[in-house]
DOBAKE-389839 format. One line per 4 residues: number of its first residue (from 1); for each residue x, y, z of C-alpha. Coordinates in Angstrom, 2 decimals. Example, Ala and Ser with C-alpha at 12.3 -4.5 7.8 and 13.67 -1.06 7.14 Angstrom:
! DOBAKE-389839
1 = 12.30 -4.50 7.80; 13.67 -1.06 7.14
END
This chain:
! DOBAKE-389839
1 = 4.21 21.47 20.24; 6.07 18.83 22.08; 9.91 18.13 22.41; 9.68 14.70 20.92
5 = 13.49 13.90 22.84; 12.20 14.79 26.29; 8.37 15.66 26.17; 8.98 18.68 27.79
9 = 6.18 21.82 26.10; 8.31 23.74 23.34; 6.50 26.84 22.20; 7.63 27.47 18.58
13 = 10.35 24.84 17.35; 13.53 24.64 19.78; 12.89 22.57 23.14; 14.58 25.00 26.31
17 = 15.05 21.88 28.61; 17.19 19.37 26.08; 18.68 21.75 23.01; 16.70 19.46 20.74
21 = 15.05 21.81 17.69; 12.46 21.11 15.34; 13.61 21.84 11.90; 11.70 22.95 8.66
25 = 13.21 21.83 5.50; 11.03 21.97 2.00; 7.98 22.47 3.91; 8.74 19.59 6.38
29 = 8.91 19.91 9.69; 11.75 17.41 10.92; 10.91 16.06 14.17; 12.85 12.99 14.85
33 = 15.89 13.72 17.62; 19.24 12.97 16.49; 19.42 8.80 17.75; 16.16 8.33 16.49
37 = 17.22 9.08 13.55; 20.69 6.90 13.56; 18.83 4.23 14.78; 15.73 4.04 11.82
41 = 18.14 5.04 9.21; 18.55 1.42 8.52; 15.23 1.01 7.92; 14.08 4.21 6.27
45 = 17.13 2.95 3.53; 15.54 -0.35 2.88; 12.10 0.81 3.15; 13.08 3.17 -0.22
49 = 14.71 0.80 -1.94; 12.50 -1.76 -1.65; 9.35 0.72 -2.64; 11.53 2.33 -5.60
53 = 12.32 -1.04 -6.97; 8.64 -1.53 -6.98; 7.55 1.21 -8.73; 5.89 3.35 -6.39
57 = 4.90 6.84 -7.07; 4.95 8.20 -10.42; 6.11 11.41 -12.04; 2.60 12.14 -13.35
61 = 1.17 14.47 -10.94; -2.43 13.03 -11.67; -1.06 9.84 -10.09; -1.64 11.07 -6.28
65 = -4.69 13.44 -7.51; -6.57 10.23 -8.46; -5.46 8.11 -5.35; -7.05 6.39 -3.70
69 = -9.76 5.60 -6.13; -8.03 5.14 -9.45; -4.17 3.95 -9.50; -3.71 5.54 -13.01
73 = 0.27 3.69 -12.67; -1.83 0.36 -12.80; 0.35 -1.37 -10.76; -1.42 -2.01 -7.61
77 = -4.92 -1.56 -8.35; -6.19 -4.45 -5.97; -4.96 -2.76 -3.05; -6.10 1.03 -3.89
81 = -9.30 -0.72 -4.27; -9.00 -1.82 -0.62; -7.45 1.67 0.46; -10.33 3.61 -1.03
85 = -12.75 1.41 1.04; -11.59 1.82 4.16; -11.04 5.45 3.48; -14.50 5.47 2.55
89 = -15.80 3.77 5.62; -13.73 6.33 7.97; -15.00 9.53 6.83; -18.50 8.61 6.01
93 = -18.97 6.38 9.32; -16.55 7.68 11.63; -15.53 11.44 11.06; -18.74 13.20 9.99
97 = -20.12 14.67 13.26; -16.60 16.10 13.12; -16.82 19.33 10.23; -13.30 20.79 10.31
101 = -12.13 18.25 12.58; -8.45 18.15 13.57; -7.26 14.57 12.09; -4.05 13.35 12.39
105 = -3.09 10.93 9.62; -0.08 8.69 10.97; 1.84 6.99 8.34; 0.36 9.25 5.72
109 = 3.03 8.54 3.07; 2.59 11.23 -0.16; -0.27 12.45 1.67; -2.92 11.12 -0.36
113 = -5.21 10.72 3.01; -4.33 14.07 3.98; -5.13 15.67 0.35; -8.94 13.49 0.41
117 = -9.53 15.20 4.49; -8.99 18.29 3.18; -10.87 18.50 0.87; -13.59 16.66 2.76
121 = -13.31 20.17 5.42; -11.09 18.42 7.59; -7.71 19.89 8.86; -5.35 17.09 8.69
125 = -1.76 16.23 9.66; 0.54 14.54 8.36; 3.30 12.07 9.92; 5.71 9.78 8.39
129 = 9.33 8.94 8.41; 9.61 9.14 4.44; 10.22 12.78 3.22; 11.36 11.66 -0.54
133 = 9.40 13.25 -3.58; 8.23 10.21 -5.09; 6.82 8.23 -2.28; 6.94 9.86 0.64
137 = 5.69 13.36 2.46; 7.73 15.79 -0.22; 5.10 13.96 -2.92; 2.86 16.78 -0.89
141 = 3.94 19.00 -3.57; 1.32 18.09 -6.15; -1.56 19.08 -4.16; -0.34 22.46 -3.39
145 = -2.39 24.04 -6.12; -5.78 22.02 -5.55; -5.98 23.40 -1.71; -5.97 26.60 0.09
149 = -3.09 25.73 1.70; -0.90 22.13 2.42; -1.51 20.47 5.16; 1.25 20.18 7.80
153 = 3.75 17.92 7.36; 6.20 16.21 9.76; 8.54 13.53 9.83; 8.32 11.72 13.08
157 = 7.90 8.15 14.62; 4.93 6.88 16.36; 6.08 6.43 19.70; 7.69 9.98 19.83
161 = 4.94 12.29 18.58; 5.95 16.35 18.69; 2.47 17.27 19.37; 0.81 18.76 22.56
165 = -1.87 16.29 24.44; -5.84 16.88 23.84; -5.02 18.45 20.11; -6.59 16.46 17.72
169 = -10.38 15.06 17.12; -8.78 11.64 15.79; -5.44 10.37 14.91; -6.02 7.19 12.08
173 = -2.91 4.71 11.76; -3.28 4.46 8.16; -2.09 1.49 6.41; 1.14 1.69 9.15
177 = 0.59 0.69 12.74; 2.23 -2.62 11.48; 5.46 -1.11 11.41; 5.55 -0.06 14.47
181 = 8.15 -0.91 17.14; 6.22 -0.69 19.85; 2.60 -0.92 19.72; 1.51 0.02 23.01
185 = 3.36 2.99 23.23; 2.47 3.92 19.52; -1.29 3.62 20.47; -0.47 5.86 23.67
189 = 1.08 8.28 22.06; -1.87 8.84 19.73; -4.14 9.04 22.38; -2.19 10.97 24.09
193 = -2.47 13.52 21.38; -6.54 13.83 20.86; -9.06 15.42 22.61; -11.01 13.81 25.46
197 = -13.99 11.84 23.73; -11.92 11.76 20.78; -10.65 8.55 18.65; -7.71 6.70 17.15
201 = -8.58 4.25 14.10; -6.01 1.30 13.06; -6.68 0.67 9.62; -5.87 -1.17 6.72
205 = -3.02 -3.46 9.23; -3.04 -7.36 8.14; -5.35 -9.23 11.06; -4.93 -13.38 11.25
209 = -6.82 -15.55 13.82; -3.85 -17.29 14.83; -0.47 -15.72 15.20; 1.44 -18.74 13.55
213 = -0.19 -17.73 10.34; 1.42 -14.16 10.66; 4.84 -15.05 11.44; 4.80 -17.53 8.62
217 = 3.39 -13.94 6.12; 6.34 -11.85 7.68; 9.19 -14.96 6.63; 7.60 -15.75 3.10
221 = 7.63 -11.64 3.10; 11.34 -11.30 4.48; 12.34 -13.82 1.84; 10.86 -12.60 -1.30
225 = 12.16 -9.34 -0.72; 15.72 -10.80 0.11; 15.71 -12.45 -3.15; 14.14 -9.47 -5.03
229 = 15.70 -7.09 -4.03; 18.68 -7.73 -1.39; 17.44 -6.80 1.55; 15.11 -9.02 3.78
233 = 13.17 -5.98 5.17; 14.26 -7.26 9.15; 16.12 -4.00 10.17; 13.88 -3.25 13.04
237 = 11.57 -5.26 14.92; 8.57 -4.28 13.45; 5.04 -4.78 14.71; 4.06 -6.93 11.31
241 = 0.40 -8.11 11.94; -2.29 -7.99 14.63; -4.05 -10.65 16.54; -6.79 -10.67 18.85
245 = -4.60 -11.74 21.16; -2.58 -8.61 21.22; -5.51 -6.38 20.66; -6.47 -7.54 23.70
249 = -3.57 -6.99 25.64; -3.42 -3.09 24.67; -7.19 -2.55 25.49; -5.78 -3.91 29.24
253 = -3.06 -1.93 29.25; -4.27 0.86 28.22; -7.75 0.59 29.71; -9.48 1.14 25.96
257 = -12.64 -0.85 24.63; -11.75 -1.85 21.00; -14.65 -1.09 18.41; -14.49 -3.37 15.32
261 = -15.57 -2.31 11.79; -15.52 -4.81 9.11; -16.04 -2.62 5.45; -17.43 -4.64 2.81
265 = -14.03 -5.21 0.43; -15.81 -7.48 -2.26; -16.78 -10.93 -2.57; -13.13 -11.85 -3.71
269 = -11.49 -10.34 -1.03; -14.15 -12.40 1.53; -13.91 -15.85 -0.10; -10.07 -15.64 0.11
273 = -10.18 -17.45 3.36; -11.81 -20.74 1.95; -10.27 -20.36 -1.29; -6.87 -20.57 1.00
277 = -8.16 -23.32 2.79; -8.98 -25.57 -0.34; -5.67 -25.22 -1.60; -3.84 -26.15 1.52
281 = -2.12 -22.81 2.05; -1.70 -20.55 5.08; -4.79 -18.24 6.54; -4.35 -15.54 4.60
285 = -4.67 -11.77 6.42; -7.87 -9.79 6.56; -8.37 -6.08 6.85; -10.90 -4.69 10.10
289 = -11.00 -1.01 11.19; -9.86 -0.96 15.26; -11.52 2.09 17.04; -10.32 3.08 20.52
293 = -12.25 6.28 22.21; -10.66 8.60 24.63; -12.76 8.81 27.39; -14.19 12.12 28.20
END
């Protein structure tokens, strides 16, 4: 472990050098210091009430058994669909010379990824800010009885990871390095955490070509949720989108080459950019897999 405060080593759960202790509550180890925690509570509010007023999660425990391959809820179908194929392309293209691999799954949400490693032989992790029963790490509780034992859960943020360096075979952002703060120091932090020849996977995060199209997704976004549901979503400065632009700039800074993987998602999902551009509307986002490799 790692003092997520001060990054000083911590052998069990309380950090000697700042105070700062890593609490278990219902099986989740809480990891985020004090002012983190003041100063995504904002966030972490509207982020809930936005999700419950959308329906997510279910109280049918075969709801997260079937994800991501069947949303049995029906309500967002399309994007399972999309889920499930990237998950696909991950574990049968990128994890399988790694049996029992270490995989941290960062943004893991009910755990659904977590649930599908494990049972794939993988030891997984999982790492979100969301602890709730319904939608976020505490939904854990319905594969309990389908595994050995859980996977490891902790609530953390991305830039402040309470793990050790050279741990992990692969850390995947999944579905969530859009909402981080920072992106470079989210994407150091993860590689900061596996192993040397190890790798770190961004997937499912909205790509557009040009980065006037994205700002234009994250104000139609901002203002459909302000008139939906009261809050415009803008409590931190969140990440939102990628570009190639920006990809580029964290290979520099971070001296990483960038491996692109484009899963097939369906003809619909490819024709959306024409179909956009016949009807006049903005480039609408597409989904790549970004693969950065420790070195050695």
């Amino acid at each position: 472990m790692r003092c997520p405060r001060c990054g000083a080593g911590i052998p069990a759960s309380d950090c000697a050098a700042c105070g700062f202790s890593i609490t278990v509550r219902r099986g989740i180890a809480r990891a985020l210091p004090p002012e983190t925690q003041l100063r995504l509570a904002g966030f972490i509010r509207d982020y809930e009430r936005v999700r419950k007023a959308e329906g997510r999660g279910s109280d049918c425990g075969d709801y997260y058994l079937e994800l991501p391959y069947r949303d049995v809820s029906g309500k967002d179908p399309a994007q399972w669909r999309i889920r499930a194929r990237s998950h696909d392309y991950v574990v049968r293209r990128l994890l399988p010379d790694r049996p029992k691999g270490r995989v941290l799954d960062l943004g893991a949400g009910n755990g659904w990824m977590s649930y599908r490693l494990s049972l794939a032989g993988h030891r997984p992790c999982a790492v979100d800010l969301l602890t709730n029963d319904s939608d976020g790490l505490g939904a854990a509780r319905h594969y309990r009885a389908r595994l050995p034992a859980l996977f490891p859960r902790f609530q953390a943020s991305f830039d402040r990871l309470p793990f050790a360096d050279d741990q992990f075979d692969a850390a995947v952002f999944n579905a969530s390095f859009h909402y981080s703060e920072d992106a470079e120091a989210s994407l150091r932090e993860a590689l900061r955490c596996v192993r040397p020849g190890g790798l770190v996977v961004i997937g499912d995060t909205p790509w557009y070509p040009r980065e006037e199209d994205g700002r234009r997704m994250l104000a139609e976004r901002q203002a459909a949720f302000l008139q939906r549901h009261g809050v415009a979503g803008d409590s931190i400065a969140m990440l939102g989108f990628l570009t190639d632009g920006w990809l580029q700039e964290m290979q520099r800074a971070l001296s990483i080459r960038w491996e692109v993987h484009r899963p097939w998602y369906g003809l619909a999902w490819a024709m959306r950019p024409l179909a956009a551009k016949l009807r006049g509307h903005r480039e609408p986002s597409r989904f790549r897999l970004y693969v950065a490799r420790k070195d050695a």
